[in-house]
N, CA, C and O atoms as a Tinker XYZ file with bonds, in Angstrom:
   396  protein
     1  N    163.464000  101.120000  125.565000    73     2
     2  CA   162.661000   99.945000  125.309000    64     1     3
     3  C    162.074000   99.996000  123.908000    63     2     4     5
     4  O    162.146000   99.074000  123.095000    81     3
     5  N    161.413000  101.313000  123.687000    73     3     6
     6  CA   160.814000  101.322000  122.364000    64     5     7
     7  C    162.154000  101.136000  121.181000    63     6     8     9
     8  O    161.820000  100.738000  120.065000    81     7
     9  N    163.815000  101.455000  121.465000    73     7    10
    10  CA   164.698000  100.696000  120.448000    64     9    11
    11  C    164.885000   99.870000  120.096000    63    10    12    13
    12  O    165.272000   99.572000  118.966000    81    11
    13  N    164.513000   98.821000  121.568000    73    11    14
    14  CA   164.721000   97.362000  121.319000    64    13    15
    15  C    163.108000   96.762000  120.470000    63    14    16    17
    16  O    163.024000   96.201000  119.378000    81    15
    17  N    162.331000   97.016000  121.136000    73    15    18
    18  CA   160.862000   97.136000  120.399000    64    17    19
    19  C    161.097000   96.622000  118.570000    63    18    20    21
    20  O    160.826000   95.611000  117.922000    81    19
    21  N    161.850000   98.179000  118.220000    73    19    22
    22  CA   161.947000   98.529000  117.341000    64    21    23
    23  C    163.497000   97.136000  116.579000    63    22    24    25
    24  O    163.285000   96.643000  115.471000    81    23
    25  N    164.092000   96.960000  116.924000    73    23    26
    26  CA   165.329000   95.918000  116.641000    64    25    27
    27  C    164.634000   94.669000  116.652000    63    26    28    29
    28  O    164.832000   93.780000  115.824000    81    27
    29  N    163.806000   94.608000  117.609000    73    27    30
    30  CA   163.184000   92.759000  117.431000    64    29    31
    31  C    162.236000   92.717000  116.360000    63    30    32    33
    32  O    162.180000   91.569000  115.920000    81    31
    33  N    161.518000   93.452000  115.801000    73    31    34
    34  CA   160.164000   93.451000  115.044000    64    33    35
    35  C    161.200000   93.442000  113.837000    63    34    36    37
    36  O    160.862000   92.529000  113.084000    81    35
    37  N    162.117000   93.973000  113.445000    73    35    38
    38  CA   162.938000   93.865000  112.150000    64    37    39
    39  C    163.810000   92.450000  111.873000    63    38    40    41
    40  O    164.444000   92.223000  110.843000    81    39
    41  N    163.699000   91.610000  112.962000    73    39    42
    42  CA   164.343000   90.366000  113.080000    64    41    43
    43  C    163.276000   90.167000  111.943000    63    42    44    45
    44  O    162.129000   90.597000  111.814000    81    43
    45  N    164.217000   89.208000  111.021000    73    43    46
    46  CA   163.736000   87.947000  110.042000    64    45    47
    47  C    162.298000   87.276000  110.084000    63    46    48    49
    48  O    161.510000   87.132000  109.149000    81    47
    49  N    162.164000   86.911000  111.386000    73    47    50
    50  CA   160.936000   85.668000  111.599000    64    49    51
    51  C    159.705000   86.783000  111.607000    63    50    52    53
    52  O    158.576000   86.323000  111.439000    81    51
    53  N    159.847000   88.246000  111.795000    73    51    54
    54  CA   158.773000   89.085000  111.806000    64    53    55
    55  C    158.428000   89.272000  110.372000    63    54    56    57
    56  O    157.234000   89.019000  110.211000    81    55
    57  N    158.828000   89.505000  109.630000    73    55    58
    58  CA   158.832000   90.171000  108.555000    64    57    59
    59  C    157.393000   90.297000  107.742000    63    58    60    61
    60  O    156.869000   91.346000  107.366000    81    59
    61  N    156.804000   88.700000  107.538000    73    59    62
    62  CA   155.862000   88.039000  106.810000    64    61    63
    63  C    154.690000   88.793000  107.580000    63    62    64    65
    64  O    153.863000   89.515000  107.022000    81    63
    65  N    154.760000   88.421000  109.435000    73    63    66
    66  CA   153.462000   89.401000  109.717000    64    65    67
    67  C    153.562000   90.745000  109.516000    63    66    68    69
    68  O    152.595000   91.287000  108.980000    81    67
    69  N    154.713000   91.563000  109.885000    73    67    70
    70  CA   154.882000   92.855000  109.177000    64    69    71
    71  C    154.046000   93.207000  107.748000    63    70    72    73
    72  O    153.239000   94.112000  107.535000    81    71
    73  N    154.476000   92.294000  106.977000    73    71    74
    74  CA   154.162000   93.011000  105.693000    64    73    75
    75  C    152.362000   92.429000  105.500000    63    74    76    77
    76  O    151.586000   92.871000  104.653000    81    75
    77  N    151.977000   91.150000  106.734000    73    75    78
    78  CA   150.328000   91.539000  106.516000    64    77    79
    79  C    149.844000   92.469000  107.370000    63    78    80    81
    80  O    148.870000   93.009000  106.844000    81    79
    81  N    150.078000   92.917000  108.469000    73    79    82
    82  CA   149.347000   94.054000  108.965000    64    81    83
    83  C    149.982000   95.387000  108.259000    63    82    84    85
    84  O    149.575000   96.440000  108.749000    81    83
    85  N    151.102000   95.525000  106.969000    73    83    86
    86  CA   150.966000   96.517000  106.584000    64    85    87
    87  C    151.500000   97.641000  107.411000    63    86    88    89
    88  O    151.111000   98.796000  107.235000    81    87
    89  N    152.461000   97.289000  108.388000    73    87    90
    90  CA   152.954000   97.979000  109.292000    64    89    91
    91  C    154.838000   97.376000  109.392000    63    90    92    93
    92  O    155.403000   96.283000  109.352000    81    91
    93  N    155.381000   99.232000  109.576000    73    91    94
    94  CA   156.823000   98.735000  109.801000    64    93    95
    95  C    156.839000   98.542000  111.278000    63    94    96    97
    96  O    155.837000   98.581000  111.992000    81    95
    97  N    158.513000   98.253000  111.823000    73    95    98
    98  CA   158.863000   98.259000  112.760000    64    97    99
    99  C    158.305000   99.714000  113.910000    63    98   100   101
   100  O    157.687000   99.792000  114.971000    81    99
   101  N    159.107000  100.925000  112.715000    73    99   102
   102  CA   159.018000  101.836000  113.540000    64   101   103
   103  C    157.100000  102.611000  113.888000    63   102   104   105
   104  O    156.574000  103.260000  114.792000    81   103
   105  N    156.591000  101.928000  112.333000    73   103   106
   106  CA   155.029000  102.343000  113.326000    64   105   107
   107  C    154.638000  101.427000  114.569000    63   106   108   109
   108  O    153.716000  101.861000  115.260000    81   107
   109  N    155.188000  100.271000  114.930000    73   107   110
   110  CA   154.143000   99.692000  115.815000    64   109   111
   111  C    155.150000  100.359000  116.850000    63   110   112   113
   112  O    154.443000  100.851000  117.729000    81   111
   113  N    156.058000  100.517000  117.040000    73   111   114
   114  CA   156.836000  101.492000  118.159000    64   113   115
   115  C    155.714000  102.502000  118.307000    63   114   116   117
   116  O    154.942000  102.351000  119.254000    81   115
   117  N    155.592000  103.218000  117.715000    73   115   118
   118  CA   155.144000  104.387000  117.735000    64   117   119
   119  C    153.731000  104.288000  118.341000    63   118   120   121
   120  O    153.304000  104.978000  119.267000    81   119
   121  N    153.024000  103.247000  117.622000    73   119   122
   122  CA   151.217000  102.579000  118.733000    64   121   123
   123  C    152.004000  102.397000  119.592000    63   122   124   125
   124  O    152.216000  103.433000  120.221000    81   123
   125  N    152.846000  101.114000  120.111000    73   123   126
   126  CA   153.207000  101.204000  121.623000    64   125   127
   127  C    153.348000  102.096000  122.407000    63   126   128   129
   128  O    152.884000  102.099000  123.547000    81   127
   129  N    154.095000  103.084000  121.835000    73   127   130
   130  CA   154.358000  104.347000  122.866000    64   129   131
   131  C    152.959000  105.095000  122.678000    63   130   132   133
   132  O    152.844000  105.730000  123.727000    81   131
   133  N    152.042000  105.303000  122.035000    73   131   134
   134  CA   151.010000  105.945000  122.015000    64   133   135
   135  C    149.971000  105.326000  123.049000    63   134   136   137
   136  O    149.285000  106.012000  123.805000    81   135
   137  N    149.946000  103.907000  122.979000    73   135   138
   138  CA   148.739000  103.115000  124.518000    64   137   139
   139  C    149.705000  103.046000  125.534000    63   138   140   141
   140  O    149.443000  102.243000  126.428000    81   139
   141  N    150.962000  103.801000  125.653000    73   139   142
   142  CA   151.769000  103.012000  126.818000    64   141   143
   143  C    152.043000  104.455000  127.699000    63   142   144   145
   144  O    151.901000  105.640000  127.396000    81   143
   145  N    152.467000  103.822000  128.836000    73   143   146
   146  CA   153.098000  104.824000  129.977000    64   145   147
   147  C    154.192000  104.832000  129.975000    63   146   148   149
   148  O    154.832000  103.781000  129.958000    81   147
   149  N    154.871000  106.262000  129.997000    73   147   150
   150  CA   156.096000  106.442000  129.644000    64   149   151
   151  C    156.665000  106.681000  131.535000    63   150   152   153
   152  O    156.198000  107.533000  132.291000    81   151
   153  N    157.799000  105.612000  131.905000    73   151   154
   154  CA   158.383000  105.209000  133.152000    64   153   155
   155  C    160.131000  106.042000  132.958000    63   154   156   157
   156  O    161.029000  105.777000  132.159000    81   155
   157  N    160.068000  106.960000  133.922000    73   155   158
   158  CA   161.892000  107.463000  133.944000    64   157   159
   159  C    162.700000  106.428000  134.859000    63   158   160   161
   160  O    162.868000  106.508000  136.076000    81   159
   161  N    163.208000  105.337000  133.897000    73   159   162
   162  CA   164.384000  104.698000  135.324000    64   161   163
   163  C    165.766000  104.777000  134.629000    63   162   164   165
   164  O    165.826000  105.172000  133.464000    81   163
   165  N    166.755000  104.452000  135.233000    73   163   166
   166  CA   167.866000  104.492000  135.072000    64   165   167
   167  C    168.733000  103.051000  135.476000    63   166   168   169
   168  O    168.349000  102.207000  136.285000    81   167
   169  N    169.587000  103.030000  134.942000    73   167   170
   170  CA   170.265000  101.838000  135.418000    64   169   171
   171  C    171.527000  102.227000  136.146000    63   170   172   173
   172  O    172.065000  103.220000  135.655000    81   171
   173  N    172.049000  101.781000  137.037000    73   171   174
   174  CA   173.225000  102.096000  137.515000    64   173   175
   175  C    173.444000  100.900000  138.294000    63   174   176   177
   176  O    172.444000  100.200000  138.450000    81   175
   177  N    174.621000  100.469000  138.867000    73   175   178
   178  CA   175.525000   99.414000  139.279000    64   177   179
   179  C    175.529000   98.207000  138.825000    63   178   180   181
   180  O    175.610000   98.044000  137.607000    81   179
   181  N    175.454000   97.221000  139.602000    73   179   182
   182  CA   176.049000   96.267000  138.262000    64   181   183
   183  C    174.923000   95.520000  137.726000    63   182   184   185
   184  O    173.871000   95.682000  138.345000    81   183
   185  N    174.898000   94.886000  136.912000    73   183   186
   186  CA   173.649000   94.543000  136.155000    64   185   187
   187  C    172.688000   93.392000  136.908000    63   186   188   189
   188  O    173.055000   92.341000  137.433000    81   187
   189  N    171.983000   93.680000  136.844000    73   187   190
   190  CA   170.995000   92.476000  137.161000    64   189   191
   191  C    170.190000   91.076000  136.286000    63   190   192   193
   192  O    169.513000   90.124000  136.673000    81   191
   193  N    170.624000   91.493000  135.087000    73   191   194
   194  CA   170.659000   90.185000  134.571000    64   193   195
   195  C    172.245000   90.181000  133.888000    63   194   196   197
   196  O    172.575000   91.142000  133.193000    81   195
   197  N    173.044000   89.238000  134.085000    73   195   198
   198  CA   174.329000   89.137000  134.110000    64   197   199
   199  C    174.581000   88.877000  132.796000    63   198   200   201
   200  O    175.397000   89.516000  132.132000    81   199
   201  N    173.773000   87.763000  132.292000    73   199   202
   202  CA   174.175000   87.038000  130.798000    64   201   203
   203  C    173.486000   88.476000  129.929000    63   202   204   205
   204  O    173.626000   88.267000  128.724000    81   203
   205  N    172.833000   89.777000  130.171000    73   203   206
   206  CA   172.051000   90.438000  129.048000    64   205   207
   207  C    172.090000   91.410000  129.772000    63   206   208   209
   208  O    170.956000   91.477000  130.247000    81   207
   209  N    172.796000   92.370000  130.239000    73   207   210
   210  CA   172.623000   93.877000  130.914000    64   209   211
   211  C    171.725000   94.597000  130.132000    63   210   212   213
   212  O    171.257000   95.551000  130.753000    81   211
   213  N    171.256000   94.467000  128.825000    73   211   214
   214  CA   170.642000   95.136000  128.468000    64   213   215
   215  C    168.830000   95.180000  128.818000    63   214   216   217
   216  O    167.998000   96.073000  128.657000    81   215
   217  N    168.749000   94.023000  129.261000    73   215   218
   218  CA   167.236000   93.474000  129.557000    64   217   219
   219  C    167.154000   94.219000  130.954000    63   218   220   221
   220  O    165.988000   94.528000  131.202000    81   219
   221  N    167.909000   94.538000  131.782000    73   219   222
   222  CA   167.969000   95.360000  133.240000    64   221   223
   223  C    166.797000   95.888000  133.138000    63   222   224   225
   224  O    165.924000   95.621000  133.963000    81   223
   225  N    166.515000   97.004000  131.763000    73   223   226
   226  CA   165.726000   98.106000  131.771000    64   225   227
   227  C    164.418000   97.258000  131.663000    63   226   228   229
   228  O    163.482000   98.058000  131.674000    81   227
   229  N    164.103000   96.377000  131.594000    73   227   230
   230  CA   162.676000   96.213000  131.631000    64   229   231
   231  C    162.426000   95.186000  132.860000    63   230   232   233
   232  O    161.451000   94.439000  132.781000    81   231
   233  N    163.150000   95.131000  133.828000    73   231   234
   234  CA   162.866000   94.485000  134.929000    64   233   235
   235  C    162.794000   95.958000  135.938000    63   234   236   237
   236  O    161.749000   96.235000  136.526000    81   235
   237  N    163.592000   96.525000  136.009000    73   235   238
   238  CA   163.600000   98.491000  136.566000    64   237   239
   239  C    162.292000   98.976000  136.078000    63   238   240   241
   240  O    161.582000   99.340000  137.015000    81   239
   241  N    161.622000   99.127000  134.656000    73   239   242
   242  CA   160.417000   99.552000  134.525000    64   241   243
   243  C    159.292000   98.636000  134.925000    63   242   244   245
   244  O    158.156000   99.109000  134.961000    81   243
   245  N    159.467000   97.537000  135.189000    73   243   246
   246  CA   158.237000   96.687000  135.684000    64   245   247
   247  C    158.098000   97.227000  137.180000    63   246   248   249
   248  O    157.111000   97.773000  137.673000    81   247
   249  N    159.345000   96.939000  137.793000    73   247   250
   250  CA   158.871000   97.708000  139.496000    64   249   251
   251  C    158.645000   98.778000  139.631000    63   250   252   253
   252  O    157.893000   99.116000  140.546000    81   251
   253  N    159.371000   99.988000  138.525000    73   251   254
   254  CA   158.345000  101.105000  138.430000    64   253   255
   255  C    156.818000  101.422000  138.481000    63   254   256   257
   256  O    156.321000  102.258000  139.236000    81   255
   257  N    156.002000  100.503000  137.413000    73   255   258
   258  CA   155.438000  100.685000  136.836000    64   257   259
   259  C    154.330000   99.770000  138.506000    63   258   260   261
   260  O    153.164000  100.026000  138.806000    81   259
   261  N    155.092000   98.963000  139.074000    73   259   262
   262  CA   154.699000   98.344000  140.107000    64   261   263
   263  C    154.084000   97.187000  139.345000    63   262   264   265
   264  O    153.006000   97.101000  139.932000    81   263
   265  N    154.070000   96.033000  138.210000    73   263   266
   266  CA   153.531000   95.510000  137.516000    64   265   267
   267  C    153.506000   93.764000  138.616000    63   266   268   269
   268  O    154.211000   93.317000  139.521000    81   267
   269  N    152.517000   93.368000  138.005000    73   267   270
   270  CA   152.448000   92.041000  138.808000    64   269   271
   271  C    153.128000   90.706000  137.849000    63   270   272   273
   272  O    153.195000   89.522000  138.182000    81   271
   273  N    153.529000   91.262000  136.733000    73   271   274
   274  CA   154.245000   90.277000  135.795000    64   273   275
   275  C    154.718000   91.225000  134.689000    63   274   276   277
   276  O    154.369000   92.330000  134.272000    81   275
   277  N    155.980000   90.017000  134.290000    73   275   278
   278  CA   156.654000   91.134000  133.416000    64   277   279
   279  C    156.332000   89.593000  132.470000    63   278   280   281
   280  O    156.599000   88.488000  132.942000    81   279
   281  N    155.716000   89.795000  131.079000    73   279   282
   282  CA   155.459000   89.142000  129.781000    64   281   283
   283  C    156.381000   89.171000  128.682000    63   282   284   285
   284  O    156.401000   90.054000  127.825000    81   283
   285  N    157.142000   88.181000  128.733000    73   283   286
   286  CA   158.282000   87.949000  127.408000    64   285   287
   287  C    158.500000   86.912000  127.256000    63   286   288   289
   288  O    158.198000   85.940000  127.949000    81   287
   289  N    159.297000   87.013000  125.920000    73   287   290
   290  CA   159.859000   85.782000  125.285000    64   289   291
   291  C    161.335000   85.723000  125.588000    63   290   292   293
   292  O    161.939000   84.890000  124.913000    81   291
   293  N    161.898000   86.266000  126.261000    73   291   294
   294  CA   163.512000   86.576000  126.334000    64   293   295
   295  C    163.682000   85.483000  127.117000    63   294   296   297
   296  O    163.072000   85.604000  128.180000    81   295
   297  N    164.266000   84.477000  127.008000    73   295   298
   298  CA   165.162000   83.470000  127.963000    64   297   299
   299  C    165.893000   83.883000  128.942000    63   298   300   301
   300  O    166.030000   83.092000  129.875000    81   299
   301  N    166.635000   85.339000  129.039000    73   299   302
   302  CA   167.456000   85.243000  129.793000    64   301   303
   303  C    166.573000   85.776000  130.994000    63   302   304   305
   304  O    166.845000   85.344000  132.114000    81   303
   305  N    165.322000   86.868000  130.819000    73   303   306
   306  CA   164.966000   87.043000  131.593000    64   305   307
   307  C    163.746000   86.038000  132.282000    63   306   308   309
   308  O    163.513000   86.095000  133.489000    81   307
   309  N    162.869000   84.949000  131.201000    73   307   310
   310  CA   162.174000   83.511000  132.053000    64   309   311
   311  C    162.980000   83.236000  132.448000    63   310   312   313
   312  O    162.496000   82.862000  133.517000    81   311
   313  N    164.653000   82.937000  132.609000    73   311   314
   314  CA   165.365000   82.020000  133.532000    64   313   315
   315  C    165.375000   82.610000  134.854000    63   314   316   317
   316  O    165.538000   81.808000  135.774000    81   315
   317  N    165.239000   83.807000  135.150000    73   315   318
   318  CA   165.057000   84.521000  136.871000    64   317   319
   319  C    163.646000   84.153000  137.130000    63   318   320   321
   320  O    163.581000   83.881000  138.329000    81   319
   321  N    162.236000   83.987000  136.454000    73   319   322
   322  CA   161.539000   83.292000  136.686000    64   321   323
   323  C    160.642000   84.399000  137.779000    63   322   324   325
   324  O    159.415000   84.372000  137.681000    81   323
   325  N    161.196000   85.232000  138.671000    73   323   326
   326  CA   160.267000   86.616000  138.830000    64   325   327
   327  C    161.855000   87.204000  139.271000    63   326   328   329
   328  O    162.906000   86.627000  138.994000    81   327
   329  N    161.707000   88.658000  140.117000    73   327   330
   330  CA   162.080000   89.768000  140.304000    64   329   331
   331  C    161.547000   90.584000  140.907000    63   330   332   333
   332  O    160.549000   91.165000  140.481000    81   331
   333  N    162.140000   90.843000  142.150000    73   331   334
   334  CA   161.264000   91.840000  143.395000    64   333   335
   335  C    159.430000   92.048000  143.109000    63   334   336   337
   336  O    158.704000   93.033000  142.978000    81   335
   337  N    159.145000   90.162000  143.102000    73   335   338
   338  CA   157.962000   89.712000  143.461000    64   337   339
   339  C    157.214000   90.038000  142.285000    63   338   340   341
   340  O    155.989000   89.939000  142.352000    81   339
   341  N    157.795000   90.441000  141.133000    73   339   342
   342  CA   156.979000   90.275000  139.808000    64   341   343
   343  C    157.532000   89.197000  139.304000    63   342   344   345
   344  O    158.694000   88.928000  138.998000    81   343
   345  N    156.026000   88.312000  139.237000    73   343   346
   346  CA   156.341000   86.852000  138.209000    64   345   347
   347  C    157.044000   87.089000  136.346000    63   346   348   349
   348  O    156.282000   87.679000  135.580000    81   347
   349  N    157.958000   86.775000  135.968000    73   347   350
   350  CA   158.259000   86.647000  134.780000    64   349   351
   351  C    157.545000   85.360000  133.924000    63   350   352   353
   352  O    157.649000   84.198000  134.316000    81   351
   353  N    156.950000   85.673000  132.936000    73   351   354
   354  CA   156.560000   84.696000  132.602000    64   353   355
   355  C    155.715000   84.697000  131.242000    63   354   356   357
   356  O    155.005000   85.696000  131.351000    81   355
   357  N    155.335000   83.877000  129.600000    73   355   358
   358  CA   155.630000   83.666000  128.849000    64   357   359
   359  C    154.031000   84.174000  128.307000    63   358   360   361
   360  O    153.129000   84.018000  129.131000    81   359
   361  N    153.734000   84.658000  127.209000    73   359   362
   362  CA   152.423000   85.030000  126.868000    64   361   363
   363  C    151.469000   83.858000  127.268000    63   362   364   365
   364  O    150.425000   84.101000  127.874000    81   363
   365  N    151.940000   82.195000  126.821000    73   363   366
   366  CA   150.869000   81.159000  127.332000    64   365   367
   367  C    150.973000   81.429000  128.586000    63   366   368   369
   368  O    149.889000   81.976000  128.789000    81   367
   369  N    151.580000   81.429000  129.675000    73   367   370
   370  CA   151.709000   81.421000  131.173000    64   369   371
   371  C    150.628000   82.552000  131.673000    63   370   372   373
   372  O    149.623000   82.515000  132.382000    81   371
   373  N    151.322000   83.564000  130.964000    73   371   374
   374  CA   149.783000   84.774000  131.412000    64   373   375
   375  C    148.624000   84.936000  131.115000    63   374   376   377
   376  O    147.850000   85.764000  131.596000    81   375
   377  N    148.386000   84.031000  130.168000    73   375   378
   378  CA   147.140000   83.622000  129.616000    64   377   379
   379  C    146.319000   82.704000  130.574000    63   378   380   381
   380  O    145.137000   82.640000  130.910000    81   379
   381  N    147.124000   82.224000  130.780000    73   379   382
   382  CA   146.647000   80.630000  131.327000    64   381   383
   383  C    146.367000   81.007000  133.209000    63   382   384   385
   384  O    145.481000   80.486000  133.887000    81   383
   385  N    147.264000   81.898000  133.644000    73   383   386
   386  CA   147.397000   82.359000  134.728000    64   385   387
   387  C    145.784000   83.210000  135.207000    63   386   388   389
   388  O    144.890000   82.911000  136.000000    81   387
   389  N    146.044000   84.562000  134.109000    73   387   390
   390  CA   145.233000   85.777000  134.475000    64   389   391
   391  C    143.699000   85.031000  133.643000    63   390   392   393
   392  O    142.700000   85.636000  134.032000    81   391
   393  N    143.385000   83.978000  132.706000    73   391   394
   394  CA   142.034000   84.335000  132.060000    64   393   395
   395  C    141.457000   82.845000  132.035000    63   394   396
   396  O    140.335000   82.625000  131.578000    81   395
């Protein structure tokens, strides 16, 4: 997770806030993994999100983690909309939801 972390924050549209907080990709990886809980899952059989096998791993660490929502911007994973009873759903949604 912290690779992909690390691959989206280097996308283009980041860049501008990057260079005002003065922070690369690989330091805010590095805060993430420093406030975060580190979850052992694995993936095995066939994927569970079909259009993005790669997003699997953060629907596997949400039920790890036992989470009551998994928070993203990924389309492929708002289109399942939840996942073994964790709501998927969009930073406004959890905002608007939890506060």
């Amino acid at each position: 997770m912290l690779l992909e972390l690390e691959e989206v924050l280097s996308y283009e549209r980041f860049q501008n806030r990057l260079k005002v907080l003065q922070q690369t990709p690989e330091q805010l990886a590095s805060y993430a993994l420093s406030i975060s809980t580190a979850y052992d899952v694995s993936r095995s059989g066939i994927p569970i999100v079909y259009a993005d096998p790669d997003d699997d791993i953060f629907l596997l660490c949400a039920v790890e983690a036992k989470a009551a929502y998994l928070v993203t911007g990924d389309r492929h994973l708002l289109n399942m909309k939840s996942y073994c009873g964790i709501e998927i759903v969009t930073i406004d949604d959890f905002f608007i939801r939890e506060f």
